[in-house]
N, C-alpha and C positions, 0 to 999 in steps of 0.2 A: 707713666703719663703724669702721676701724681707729682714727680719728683722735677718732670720738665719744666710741669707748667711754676713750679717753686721757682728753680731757676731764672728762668724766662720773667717772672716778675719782679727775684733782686735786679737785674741787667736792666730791665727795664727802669727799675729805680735808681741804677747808676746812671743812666743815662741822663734820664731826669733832673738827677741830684744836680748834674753837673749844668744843667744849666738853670736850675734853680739859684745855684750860685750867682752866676752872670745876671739875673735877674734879679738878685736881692740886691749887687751892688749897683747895679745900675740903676735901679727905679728910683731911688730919692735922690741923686746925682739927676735925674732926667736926660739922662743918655739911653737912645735906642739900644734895643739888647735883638733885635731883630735883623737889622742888615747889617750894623758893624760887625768884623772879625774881632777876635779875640788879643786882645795884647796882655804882653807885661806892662804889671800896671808900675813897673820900675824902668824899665828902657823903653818902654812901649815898643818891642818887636812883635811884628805880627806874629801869630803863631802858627804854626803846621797842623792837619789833623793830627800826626803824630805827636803833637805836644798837648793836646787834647783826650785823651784816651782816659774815662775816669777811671781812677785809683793806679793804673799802669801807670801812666806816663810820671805821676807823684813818683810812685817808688822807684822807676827807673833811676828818673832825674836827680833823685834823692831827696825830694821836696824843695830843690833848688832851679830859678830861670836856667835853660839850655843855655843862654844868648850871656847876659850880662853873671849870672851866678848871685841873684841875689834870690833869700830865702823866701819861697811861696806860703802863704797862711796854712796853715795848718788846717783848719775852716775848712777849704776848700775838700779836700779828704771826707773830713767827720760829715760833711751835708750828704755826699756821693753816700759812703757808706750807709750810713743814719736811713738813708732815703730806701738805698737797697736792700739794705732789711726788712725797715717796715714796710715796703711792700710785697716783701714776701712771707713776712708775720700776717700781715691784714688777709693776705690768700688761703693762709694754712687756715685763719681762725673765722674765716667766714665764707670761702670760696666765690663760685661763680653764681652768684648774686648779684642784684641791684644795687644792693645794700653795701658790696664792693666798690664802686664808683664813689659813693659817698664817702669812704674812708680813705679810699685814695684820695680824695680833692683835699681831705681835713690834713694829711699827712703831709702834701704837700704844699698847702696855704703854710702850715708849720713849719716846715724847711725854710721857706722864703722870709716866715718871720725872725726865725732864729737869724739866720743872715740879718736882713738888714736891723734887729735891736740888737748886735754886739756889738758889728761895725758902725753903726748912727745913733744908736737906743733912738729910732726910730720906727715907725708902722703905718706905713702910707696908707690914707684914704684909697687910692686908687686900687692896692692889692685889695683890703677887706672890698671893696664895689663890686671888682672884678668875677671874685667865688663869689658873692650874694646871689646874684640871679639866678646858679648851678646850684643852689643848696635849695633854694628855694625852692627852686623847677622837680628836684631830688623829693621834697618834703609835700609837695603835691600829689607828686607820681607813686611818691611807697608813705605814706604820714605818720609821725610818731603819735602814737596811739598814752595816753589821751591826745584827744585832737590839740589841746590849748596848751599842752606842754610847751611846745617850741616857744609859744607867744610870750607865754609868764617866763622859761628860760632866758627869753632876750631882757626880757625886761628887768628881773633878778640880775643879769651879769653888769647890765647898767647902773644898776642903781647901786649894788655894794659897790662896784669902784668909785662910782659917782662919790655916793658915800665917804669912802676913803679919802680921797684927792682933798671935800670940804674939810674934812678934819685934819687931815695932815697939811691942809695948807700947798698940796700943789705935791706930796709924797709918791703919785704914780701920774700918768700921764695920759692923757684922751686916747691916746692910741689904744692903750690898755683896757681903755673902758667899750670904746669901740668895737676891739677884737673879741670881750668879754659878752659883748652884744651877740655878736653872730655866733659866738660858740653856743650861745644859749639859745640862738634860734636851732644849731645842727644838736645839738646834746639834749634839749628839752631839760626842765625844771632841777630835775634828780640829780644829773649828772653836773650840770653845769655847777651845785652846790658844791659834787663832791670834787671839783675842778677847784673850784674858788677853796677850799679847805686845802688841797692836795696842793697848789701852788704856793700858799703861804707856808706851808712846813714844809716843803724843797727850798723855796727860798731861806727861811730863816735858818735850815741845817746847811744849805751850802754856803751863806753868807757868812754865819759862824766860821765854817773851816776857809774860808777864802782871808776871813781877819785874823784869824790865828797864824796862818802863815803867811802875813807880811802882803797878799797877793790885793786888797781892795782895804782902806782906812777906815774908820768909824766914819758915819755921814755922808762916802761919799758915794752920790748915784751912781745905779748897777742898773742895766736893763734887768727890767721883772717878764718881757716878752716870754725869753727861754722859758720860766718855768709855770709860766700859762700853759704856755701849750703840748709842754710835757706831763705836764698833768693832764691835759683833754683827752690825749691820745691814751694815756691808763685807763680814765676812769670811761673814757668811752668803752675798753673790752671788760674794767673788772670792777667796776662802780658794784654788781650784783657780789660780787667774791668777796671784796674789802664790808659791805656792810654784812654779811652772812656771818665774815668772822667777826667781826663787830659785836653781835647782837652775841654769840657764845661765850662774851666775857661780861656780859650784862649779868 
């Protein structure tokens, strides 16, 4: 049963994934991602459900269009996958709880973000609006205890980006400080600290190896999206793990 329900929740995350995609590129584009079919975004042929199948049809295809042969994002894969695991990490490590819903929404707000800050170093108002109300309604029904945590967390994530943008003169982007908002409302106080900590040393060690090899130049903008909210999704399971060992080398 154990083993199904694991299952049953990557698939379910593939599924998702896959159109987490079509929503990340579509939402700042303002194209419906609702009643439109699915094209290459090179010949624009419509596509088949069989051309649809996440992670199948990639590898069949060879990560190449059926129709024209020109090469599909690579993106498109890593969101599917990405998604279908962590939802079926988020199952093994907290199960069939309330408290599951909640880490699903956060998992995949963070899909949809990864999408659109690689492709646009973008982060629509309209996603962050969309989960708000679902976190919130989340944060009534089950509350992170202290009550005021979530409040001071929003407030905290706004202000150090805030922060940042005045001194760097425009160094990270509203989006950033927005998205930094709501996590501090879903993270509460603690975590969202150890977010904001955890995303600047993934940024600064991947930035690092991305300039060593040629792959990004001194200066020039990189979305910091990605590793917002690969940090939220750590330190939401191991914010207690990371200061535990923390405190052992005090």
């Amino acid at each position: 049963m154990e083993l199904f329900a694991i299952i049953s929740f990557f698939l379910l995350g593939l599924v998702l994934g896959s159109f987490y995609n079509v929503v990340g590129i579509r939402l700042p584009q303002k194209v419906s991602f609702t009643n439109d079919r699915s094209k290459c975004p090179s010949c624009h042929h419509t596509l088949s459900w069989y051309d649809l199948i996440p992670v199948v049809s990639f590898l069949i295809q060879r990560g190449k269009c059926r129709y024209c042969g020109e090469r599909i994002s690579i993106l498109y894969l890593v969101i599917e996958l990405l998604t279908g695991i962590l939802f079926a990490f988020s199952y093994m490590m907290i199960g069939f709880e309330l408290e599951l819903i909640k880490v699903l929404l956060l998992v995949s707000l963070s899909m949809i973000v990864l999408v659109t800050d690689l492709k646009y170093m973008l982060i629509p108002n309209k996603l962050l609006l969309f989960f708000l109300p679902f976190f919130i309604i989340l944060l009534i029904i089950d509350p992170i205890q202290p009550w005021w945590s979530p409040i001071v967390g929003a407030i905290i994530g706004i202000s150090l980006i805030a922060l940042i943008i005045i001194v760097s003169r425009g160094g990270m982007g509203a989006g950033d400080m927005k998205l930094f908002g709501l996590l501090g409302l879903v993270l509460g106080s603690e975590k969202v600290l150890m977010t904001f900590f955890l995303s600047c040393l993934l940024g600064a060690f991947i930035g690092v190896i991305l300039m060593l090899f040629g792959i990004i130049k001194k200066k020039q903008p990189v979305p910091f999206g990605p590793y917002i909210v690969f940090a939220a999704i750590i330190s939401y399971f191991f914010t207690d793990r990371i200061l535990s060992f923390y405190v052992q080398f005090l």
